[in-house]
N, C-alpha and C positions, 0 to 999 in steps of 0.2 A: 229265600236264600238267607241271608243274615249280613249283618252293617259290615263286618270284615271283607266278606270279598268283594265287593266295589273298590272297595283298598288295595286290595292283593293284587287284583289285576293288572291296575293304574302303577303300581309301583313296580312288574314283574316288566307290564312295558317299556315305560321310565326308563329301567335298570337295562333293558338293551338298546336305548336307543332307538325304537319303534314309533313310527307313527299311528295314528287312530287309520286311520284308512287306508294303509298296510297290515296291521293287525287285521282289522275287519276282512281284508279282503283275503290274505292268508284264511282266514276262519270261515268264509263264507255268506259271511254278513254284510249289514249295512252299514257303513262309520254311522251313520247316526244312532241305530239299537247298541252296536259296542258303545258311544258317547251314553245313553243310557245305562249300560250295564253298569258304568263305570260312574258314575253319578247316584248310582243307585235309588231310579225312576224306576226301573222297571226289574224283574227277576228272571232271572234264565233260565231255559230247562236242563234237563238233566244232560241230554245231549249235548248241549255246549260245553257244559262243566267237564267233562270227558275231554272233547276237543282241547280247551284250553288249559288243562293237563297234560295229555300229549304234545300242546305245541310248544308249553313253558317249559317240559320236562322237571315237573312237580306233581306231589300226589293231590287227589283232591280235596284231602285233609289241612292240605298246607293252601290250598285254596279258600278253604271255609275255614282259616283260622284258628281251625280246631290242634295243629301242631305248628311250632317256628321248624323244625324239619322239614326239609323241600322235598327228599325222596325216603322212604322206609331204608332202615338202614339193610346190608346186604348180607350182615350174618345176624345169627340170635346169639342171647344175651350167655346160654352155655358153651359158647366157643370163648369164651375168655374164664381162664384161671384165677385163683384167688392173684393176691400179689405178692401173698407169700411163696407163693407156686412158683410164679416164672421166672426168679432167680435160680431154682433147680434146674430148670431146661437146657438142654442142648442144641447146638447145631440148626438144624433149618425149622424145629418147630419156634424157639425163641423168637427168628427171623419174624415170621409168621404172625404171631401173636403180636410182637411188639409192631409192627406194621400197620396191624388192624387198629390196636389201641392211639395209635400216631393219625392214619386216617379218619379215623373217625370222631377223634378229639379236636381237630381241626377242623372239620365238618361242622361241629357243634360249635365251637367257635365265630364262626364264619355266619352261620343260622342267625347267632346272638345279634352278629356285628349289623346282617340284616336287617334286624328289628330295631337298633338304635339307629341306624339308617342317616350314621354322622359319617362323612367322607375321609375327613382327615382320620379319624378314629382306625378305621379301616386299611386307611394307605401307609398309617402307622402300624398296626400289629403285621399287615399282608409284608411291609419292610423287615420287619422285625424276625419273622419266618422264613424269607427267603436270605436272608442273610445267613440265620441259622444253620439252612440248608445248603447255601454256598460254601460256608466254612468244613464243612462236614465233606460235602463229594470232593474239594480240592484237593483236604488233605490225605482220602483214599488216593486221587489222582497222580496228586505228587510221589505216592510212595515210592514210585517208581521214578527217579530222575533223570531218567534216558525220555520220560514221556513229554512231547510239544507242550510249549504254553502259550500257544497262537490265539486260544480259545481265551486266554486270559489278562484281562487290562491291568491290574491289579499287581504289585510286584512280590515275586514268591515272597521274599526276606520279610514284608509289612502286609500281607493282607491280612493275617488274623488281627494283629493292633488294630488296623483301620477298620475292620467288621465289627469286631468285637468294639469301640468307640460310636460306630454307626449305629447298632443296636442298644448299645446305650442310653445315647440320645433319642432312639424309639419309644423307650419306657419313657423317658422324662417326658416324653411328648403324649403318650397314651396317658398319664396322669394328667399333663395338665391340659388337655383336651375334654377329655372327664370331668373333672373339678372347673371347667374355665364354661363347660354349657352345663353343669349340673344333671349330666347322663347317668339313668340307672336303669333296672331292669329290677323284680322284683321275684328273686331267687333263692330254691331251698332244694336240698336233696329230691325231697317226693315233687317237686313242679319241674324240676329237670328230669327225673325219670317220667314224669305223667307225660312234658314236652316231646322228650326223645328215644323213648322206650329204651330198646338195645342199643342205642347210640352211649344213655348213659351209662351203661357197662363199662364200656372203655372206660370213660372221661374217669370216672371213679378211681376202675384200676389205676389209669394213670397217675393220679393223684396221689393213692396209697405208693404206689412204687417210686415217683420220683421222692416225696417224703422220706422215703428210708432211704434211698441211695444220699439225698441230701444229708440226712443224720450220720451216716455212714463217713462220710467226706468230713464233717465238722467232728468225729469223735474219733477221725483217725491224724487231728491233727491238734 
């Protein structure tokens, strides 16, 4: 097999909370061969590698370390437009595209955050995003002011200050989370495309498109 998945395994465990002889026995084995797989004494066959692909719900590539991607992404890389494109678009393909580019950008993110495999790191950008995404469906929700806010703790008048504050102190925290264990990752456009294939389609666009809207905002004011 190779030194990675011993790793991959152990930490795919790990990350759900699994015991070795619930694993094994899910899998059909013996806690003691999983304790070897996972130690990397002994090597598996092909057969297992299968198995424990389907039961992580990961490819086998991301098993053998050969990608930080846990599943092939689910479109290819010419279903996304240039970036200068998708500011042309209309109606439900924009919808569309900018979803994918959103999904799957997060995807790649999340991959990353696996591999630095720091907790707070994580509980900080996973905050940081759902906030995002709290400020955003509220204030579709609100639009309407006949609509209940039973669903919501938060008070109409202040939740954008307080999200917007909350997510603040996300970044200062993703920085000095960073800086305070000296986390990196060793990153260039072609190791992120080798990594992610059509994943980094998105990331990219994404990257070109929010860059012009930011210039946009700064040179219209």
């Amino acid at each position: 097999m190779n030194s990675d998945f011993p790793r991959i395994i152990t930490f795919l465990r790990k990350e759900r909370g699994l015991s070795q002889k619930q694993v094994a026995s899910d899998l059909g084995i013996s806690q003691a061969l999983l304790s070897h797989y996972e130690k990397g004494i002994r090597e598996c066959g092909l057969d297992f590698l299968v198995k424990t692909a389907e039961y992580y719900d990961v490819s086998a590539d991301y098993l053998l370390g050969r990608t930080v991607q846990r599943k092939p992404a689910s479109v290819t890389a010419d279903d996304f437009p240039d970036a200068d494109e998708i500011g042309h678009m209309k109606g439900n393909m924009i919808n569309q595209v900018n979803k994918k580019l959103i999904t799957n950008t997060t995807a790649v993110i999340f991959d990353l955050l696996a591999q630095i495999g720091e907790k707070r790191l994580t509980n900080a950008v996973s905050n940081y995003l759902m906030c995002a995404e709290y400020q955003v469906f509220r204030a579709i929700y609100c639009a309407d002011r006949s609509n209940t806010q039973t669903m919501f703790s938060l008070d109409r008048n202040r939740y954008k200050n307080l999200t917007s504050a909350s997510m603040l102190l996300d970044l200062e925290l993703i920085d000095a989370v960073i800086e305070r264990n000296k986390l990196s990752l060793a990153l260039s456009p072609d190791i992120i495309s080798s990594y992610f294939d059509k994943g980094a389609s998105s990331l990219f666009n994404l990257i070109q498109f929010s860059e012009r809207n930011v210039r946009k905002v700064v040179s219209s004011n």
